[in-house]
N, C-alpha and C positions, 0 to 999 in steps of 0.2 A: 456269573456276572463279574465284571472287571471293576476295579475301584480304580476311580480315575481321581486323580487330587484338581481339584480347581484351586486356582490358583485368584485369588481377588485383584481385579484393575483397578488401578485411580485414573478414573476421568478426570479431565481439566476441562471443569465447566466453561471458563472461559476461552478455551481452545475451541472447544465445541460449538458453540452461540457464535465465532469467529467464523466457524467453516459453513454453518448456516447459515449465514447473511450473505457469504460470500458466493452459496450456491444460489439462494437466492436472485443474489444481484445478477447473476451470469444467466439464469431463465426469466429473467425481465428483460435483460439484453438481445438474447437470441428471440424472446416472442418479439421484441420492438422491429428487429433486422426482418423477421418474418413477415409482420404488417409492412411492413416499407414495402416490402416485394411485391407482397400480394397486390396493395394499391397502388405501386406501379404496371400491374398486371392488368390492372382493372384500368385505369389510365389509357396504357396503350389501348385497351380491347375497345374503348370507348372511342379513341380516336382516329383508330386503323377502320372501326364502323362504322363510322359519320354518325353515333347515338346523337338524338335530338335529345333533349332535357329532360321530356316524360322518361325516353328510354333510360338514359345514364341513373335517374332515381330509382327505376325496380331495380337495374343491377347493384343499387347501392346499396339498397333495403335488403338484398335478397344477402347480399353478403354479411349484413349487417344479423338478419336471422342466424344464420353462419356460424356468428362469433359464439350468441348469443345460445345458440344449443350447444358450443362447446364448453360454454362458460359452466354447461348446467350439466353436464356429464361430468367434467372435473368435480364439483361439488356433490 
C-alpha cells in the first residue's frame, strides 16, 4: 500500500452557495429559452394546421402531460 498524505481544503462556503445560485439561475434560463421554443413549436404546428380550438387543447394538454412526467422523473 502507498501512504498518500491528504492534504485538508478550505471551502469558502460563501464561494460555494455563490456558484450554486448561479448554476442554478443559468438552468432556470435555459429551461425558460427551451419552453419558449417548444411553444413556438407548438404555435406554428397549430397554425401551419388550421387546428380548430378542440384540436389546439389536446395538443396543449398532451404537452402539458409532457412537462409533467418530466417533472416526475427529475424528482
Amino acid at each position: 500500500m502507498r501512504n498518500i498524505q491528504k492534504h485538508p481544503q478550505k471551502v469558502d462556503d460563501d464561494a460555494l452557495v455563490a456558484l450554486l445560485a448561479k448554476a442554478k439561475q443559468e438552468e432556470r434560463k435555459d429551461r425558460a429559452l427551451m419552453t419558449s421554443v417548444r411553444l413556438d413549436k407548438l404555435a406554428t404546428h397549430i397554425a401551419s394546421n388550421e387546428l380548430n380550438g378542440v384540436e389546439a387543447a389536446e395538443l396543449l394538454r398532451r404537452e402539458a402531460a409532457r412537462y409533467e412526467h418530466e417533472s416526475q422523473e427529475v424528482h
